[in-house]
VEXSEDREN-654375 format. One line per 4 residues: number of its first residue (from 1); their letters; for each residue x, y, z of C-alpha. Coordinates in steps of 0.2 Angstrom, whole numbers, plus 5000, padded with zeros to 4 digits. Layout:
VEXSEDREN-654375
NUM) A) X:Y:Z ~ ... .
This chain:
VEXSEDREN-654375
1) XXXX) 4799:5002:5063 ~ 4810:5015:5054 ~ 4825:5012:5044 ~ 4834:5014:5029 .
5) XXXX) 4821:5009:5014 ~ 4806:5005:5025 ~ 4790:5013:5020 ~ 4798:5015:5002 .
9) XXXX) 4779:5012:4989 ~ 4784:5003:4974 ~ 4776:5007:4960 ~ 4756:5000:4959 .
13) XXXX) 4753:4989:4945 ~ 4740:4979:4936 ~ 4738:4959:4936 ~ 4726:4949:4924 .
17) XXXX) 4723:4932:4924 ~ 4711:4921:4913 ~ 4705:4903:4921 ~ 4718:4893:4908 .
21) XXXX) 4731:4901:4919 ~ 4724:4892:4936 ~ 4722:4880:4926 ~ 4742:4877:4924 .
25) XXXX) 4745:4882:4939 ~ 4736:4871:4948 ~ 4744:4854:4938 ~ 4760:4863:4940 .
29) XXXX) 4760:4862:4961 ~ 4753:4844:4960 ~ 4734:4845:4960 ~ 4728:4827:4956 .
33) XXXX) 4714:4821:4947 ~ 4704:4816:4962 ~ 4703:4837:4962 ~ 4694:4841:4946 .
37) XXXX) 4689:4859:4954 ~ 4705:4863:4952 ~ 4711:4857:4936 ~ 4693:4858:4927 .
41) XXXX) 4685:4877:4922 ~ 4668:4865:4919 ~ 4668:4859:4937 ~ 4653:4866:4947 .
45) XXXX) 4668:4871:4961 ~ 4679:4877:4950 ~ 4690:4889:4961 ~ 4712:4894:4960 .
49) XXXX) 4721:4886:4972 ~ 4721:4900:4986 ~ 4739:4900:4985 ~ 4740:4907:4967 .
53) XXXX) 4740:4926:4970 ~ 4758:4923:4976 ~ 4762:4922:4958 ~ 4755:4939:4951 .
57) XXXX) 4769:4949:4955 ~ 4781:4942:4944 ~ 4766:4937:4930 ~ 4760:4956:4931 .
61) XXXX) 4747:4957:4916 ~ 4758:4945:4902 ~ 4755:4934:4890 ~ 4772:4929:4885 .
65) XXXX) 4790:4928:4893 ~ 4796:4941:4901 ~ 4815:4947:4902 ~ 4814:4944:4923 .
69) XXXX) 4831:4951:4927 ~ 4827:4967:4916 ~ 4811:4970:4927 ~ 4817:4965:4943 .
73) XXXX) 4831:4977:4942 ~ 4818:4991:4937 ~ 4814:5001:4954 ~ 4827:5004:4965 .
77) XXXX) 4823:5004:4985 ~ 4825:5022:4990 ~ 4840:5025:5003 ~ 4848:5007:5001 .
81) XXXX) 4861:5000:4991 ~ 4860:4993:4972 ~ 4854:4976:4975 ~ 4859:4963:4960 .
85) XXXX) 4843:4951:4957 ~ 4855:4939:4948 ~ 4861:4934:4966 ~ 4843:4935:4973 .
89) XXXX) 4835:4920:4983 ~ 4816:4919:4992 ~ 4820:4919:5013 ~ 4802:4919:5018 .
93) XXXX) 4785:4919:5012 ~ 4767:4923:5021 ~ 4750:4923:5014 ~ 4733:4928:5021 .
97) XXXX) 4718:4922:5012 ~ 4706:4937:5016 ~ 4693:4935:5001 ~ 4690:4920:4987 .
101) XXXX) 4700:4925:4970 ~ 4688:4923:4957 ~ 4694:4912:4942 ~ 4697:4926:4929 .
105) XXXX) 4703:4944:4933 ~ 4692:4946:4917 ~ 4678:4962:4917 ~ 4688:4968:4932 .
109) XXXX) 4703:4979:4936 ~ 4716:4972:4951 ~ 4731:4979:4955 ~ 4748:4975:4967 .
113) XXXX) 4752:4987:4979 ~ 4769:4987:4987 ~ 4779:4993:5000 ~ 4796:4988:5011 .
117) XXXX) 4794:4984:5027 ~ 4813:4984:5030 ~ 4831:4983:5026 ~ 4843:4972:5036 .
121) XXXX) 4862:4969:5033 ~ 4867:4953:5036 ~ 4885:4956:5035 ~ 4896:4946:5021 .
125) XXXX) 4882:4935:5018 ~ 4869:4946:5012 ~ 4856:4959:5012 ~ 4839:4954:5017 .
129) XXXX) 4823:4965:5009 ~ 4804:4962:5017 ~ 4791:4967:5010 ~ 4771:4968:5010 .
133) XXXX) 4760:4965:4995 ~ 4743:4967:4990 ~ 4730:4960:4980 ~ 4718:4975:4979 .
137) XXXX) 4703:4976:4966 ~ 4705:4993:4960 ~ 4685:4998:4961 ~ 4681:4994:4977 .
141) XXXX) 4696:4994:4987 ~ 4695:4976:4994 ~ 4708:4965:5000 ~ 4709:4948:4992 .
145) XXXX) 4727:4944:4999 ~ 4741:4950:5008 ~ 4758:4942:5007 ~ 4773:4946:5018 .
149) XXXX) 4790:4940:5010 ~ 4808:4944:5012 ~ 4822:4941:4998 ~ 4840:4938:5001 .
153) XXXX) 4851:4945:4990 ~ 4867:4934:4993 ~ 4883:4943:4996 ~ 4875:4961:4996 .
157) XXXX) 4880:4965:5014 ~ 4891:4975:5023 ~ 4885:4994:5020 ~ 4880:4996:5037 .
161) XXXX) 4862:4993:5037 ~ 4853:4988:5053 ~ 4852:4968:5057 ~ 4836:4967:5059 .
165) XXXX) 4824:4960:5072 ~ 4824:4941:5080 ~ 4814:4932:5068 ~ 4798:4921:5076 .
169) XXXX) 4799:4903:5073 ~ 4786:4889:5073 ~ 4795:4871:5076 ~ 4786:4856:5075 .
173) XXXX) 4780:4848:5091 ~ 4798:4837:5097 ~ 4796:4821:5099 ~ 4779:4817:5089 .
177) XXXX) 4773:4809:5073 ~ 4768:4819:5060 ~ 4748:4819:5059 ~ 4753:4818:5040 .
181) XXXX) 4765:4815:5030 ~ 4764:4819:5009 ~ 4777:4816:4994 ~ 4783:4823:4979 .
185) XXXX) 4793:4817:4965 ~ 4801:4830:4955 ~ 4807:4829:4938 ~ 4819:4837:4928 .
189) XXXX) 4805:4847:4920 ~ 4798:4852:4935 ~ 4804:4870:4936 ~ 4800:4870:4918 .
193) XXXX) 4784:4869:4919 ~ 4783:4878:4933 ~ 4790:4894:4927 ~ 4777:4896:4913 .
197) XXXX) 4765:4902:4927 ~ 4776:4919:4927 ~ 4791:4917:4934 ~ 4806:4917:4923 .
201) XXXX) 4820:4918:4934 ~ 4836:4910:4924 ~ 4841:4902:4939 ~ 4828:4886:4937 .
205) XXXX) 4831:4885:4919 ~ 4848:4884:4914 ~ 4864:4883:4923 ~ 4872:4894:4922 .
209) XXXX) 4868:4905:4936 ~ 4867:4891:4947 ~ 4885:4887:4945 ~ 4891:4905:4948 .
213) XXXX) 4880:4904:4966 ~ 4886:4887:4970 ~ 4873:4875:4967 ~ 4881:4868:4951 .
217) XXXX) 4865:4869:4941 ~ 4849:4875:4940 ~ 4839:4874:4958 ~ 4818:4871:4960 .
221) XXXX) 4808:4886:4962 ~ 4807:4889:4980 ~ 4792:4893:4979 ~ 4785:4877:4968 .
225) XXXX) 4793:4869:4985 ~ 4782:4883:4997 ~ 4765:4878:4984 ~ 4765:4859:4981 .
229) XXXX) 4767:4859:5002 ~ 4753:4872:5003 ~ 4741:4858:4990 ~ 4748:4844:5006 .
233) XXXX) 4742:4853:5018 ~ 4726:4858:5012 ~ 4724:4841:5005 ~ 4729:4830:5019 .
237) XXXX) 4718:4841:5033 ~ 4706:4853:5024 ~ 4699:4841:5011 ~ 4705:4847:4997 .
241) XXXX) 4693:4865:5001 ~ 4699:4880:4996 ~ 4688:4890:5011 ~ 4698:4878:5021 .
245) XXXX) 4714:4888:5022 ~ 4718:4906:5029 ~ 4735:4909:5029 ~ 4752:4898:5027 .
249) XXXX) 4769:4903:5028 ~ 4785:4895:5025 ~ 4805:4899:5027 ~ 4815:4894:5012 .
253) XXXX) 4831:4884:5021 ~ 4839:4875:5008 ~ 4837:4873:4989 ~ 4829:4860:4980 .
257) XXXX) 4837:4850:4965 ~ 4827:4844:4951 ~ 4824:4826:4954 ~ 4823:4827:4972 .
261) XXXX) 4809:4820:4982 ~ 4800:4829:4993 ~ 4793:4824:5009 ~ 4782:4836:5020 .
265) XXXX) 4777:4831:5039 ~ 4762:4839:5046 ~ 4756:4843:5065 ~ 4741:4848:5072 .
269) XXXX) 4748:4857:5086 ~ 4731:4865:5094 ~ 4716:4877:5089 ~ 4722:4895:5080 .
273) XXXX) 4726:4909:5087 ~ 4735:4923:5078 ~ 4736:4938:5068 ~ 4723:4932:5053 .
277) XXXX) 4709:4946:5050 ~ 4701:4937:5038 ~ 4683:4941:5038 ~ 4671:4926:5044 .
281) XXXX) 4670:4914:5061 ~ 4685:4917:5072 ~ 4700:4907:5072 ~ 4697:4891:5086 .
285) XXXX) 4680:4890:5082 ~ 4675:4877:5069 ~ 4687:4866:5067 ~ 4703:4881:5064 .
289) XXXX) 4718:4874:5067 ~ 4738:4878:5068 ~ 4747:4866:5056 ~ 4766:4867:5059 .
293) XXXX) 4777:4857:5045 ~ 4792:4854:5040 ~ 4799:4849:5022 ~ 4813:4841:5016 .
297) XXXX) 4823:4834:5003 ~ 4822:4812:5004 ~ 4839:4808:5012 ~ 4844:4826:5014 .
301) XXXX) 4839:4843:5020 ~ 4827:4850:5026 ~ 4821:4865:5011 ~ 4806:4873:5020 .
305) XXXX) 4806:4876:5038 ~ 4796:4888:5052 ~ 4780:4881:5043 ~ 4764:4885:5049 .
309) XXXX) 4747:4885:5042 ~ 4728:4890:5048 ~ 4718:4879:5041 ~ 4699:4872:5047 .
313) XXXX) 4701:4850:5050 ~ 4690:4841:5041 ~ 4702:4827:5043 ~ 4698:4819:5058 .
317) XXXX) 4716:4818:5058 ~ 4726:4827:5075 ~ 4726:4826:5094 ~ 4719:4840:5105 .
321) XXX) 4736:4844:5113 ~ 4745:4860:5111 ~ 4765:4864:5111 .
């Protein structure tokens, strides 16, 4: 696909990260104690949760606080408008699991490479941005993860972009409990904590960018939503395994409020099939299975929609029927 931005490289840059930083990570998504090999470096599994690479692009190489504003505004996209990060919000997010990430970047060099996959005006609402990353280790070559996400930057539209294609949607099965169901109790120090993994976006700290967007205060991290329903997934259907998962992907559809509970729904809706290249047994075989889910806000909204997960069923939990 060609278009304004698209094929634009960002800049490549280096990620670190030391177990201590898994460590928070993990407790900062809702690991529980009944999953010390998350939560303990000692733990002869010790292992990130596989959803953490999605964090090193805003943690880069650092050990402190970072100005995020200043280095989100810092490479411009080729051939498309000035885009304002202060108005940004996450629209969707995909990750494929293609190797294990060891606990510590330590003794080894990895690096983000970036590039857009495309620009789409969306009118007076906004301009969306997709993009592709990589988790490569620089010596080899390898792959470890590939993430496809597209941010919305609110009220950015109208400079005569393309709209971009019909986007592919994964409901839940109509009609059917949820194989699943997990819940979360947020806090007012959610997002604080959370942030200390990397990302430092005002916006879930202090209100006063959430009152100039609308939301009258500081909103969750989408993507704490998008993690701690990535641990229910894995926890409610691949035993708490990290090998269990291969790719998971959510839309952000509403924001999250600190002290809002969460509930997430989970079907099995039939064996994989798909686009996953991750090396190992075929999807289908073994227990792969497609997880559609839906989460939302106790007595409100629905925050994470077009859910869909590959994970291997070690639940017991599911009927064979598909959609």
């Amino acid at each position: 696909m060609s278009g304004p931005g698209v094929g634009f490289e960002f800049p490549t840059f280096e990620v670190t990260w030391l177990k201590r930083d898994v460590l928070l990570f993990a407790a900062s998504i809702g690991c529980t104690a009944d999953e010390l090999h998350f939560l303990y470096e000692l733990h002869p599994s010790f292992a990130p949760f596989p959803t953490y690479p999605i964090l090193l692009p805003f943690k880069h190489t650092d050990a402190d606080v970072i100005d995020f504003y200043a280095r989100s505004n810092a490479v411009p996209i080729a051939g498309v408008p000035k885009l304002d990060t202060r108005n940004v919000l996450d629209g969707e997010r995909k990750l494929q699991f293609l190797k294990p990430l060891p606990t510590s970047s330590a003794g080894r060099k990895f690096e983000i490479r970036s590039k857009v996959l495309g620009v789409y005006d969306k009118g007076k609402p906004g301009t969306v941005v997709e993009t592709e990353q990589l988790l490569v280790e620089k010596a080899s070559g390898e792959v470890y993860s590939r993430a496809v996400g597209s941010a919305f930057y609110v009220g950015a539209g109208g400079w005569g972009g393309p709209k971009g294609p019909k986007t592919v949607n994964y409901p839940p099965p109509a009609g059917k409990t949820p194989d699943a169901t997990s819940v979360t109790q947020t806090t007012h120090e959610t997002a604080l904590l959370y942030r200390l993994n990397g990302d430092y976006n005002p916006l879930h700290a202090t209100p006063e960018p959430g009152r100039k967007m609308g939301f009258g205060g500081p909103i969750i991290h989408g993507l704490f939503s998008w993690n701690a329903t990535a641990h229910a997934v894995l926890q409610a259907f691949g035993g708490s395994n990290p090998a269990n998962i291969r790719e998971f992907q959510a839309r952000f559809a509403s924001p999250v409020k600190p002290g809002d509970k969460l509930v997430v729904e989970m079907w099995i809706v039939g064996d994989a099939v798909g686009e996953s290249n991750v090396v190992g047994e075929g999807e289908g075989e073994k227990g792969w299975k497609e997880v559609r889910f839906i989460t939302r806000v106790e007595g409100g909204k629905v925050c994470l929609s077009n859910g869909r997960a590959i994970v291997r069923n070690v639940s017991g939990k599911g009927g064979k029927s598909k959609l």
